[in-house]
N, C-alpha and C positions, 0 to 999 in steps of 0.2 A: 425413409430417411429419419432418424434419431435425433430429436430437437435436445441442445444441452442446455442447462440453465444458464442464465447469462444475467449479470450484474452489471448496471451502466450507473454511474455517477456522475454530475456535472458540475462543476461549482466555477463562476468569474474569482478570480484571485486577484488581489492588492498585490502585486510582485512581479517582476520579468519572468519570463519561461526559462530564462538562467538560472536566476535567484531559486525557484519554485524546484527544478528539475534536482538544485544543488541542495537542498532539503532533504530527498531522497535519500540522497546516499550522505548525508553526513551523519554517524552516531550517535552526536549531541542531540542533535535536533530533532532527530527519530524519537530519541527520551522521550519529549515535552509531547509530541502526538499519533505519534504512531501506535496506537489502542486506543480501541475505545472505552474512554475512562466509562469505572474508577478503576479498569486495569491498567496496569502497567510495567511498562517494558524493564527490564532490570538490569541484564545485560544484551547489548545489539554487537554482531560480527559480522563484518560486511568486508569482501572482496570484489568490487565491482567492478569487472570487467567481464565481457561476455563469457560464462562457463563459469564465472566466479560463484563462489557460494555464498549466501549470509544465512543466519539465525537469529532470532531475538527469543530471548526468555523471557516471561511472562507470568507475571503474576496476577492471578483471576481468579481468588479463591481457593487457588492451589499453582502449581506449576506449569505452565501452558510451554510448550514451543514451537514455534514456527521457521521453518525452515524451506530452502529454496535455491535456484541458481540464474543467473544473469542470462536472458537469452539474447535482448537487446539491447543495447544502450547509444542511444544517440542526441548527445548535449544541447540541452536546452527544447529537446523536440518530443521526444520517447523514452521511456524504459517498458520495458517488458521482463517479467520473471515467475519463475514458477513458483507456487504456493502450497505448504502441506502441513499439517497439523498433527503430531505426536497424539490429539484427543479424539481425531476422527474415526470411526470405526475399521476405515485401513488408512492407516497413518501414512502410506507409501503412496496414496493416492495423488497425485500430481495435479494440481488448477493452473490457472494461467491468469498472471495482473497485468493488465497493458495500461501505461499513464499515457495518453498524448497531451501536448502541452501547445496551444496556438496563442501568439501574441494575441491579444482585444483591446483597443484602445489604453488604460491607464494599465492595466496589467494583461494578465494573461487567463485563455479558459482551460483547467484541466476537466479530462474526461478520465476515466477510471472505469473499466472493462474488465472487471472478475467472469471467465468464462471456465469450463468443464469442474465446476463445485458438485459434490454430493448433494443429490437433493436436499438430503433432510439437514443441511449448513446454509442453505438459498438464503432464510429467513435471518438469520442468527447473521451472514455476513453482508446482508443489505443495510441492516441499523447499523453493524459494525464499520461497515466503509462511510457508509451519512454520518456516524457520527466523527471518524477521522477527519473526513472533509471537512468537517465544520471544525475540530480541532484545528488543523492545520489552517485555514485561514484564520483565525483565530491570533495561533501563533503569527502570523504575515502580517497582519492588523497591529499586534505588538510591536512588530520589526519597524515598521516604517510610522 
């Protein structure tokens, strides 16, 4: 059996599993945290509905993009969607983000599951999802 690399994230959020879930897929909001600075997203396109596509462009020193489509979305609970990168050695490579979102007392805990990454991206997108995490609450911390 073939073990894939597997990214887990965990962070308690200041915010409902609504609120958090509705972060996701809003455009604006994506702006403020979605990269991990000092990159950042320049334009984000987002069809979210299961099969939808999005992209975000990316500025990191140059032109980044990421793109991807909706595998699952279920409000205020999951998102799941594929992950790919125009810089990765085959750009067509397909990962996989699964958010689960579980109420916890004053807010809520998200988990973040980056699973089937190219090896040699393991490193590069563990500090990059820690440090979104910690953007994004951040941004949550602002909100309320």
């Amino acid at each position: 059996m073939r073990v894939t690399p597997q990214i887990t994230i965990t962070r308690h959020l200041p915010a409902t599993a609504a609120e958090v879930y509705a972060e996701w897929l809003d455009p604006d909001a994506l702006l403020e945290w979605m990269c991990p600075h000092p990159a950042r997203p320049t334009r984000i396109q987002l069809d979210p509905v299961v099969g939808g596509h999005y992209r975000f462009d990316i500025e990191d020193g140059g032109a980044v993009v990421v793109t991807g489509r909706y595998l699952q979305l279920d409000p205020g609970r999951l998102l799941s969607f594929t992950w790919s990168c125009d810089q990765w050695a085959d750009p067509d490579a397909e990962s996989i983000v699964t958010v689960v979102l579980v109420p916890d007392g004053d807010g809520c805990e998200l988990t973040l599951t980056h699973t089937r990454l190219p090896t040699e991206q393991v490193a590069g997108h563990t500090n990059g999802w820690t440090a979104i995490a910690d953007q994004l609450m951040q941004r949550l911390v602002s909100l309320h």
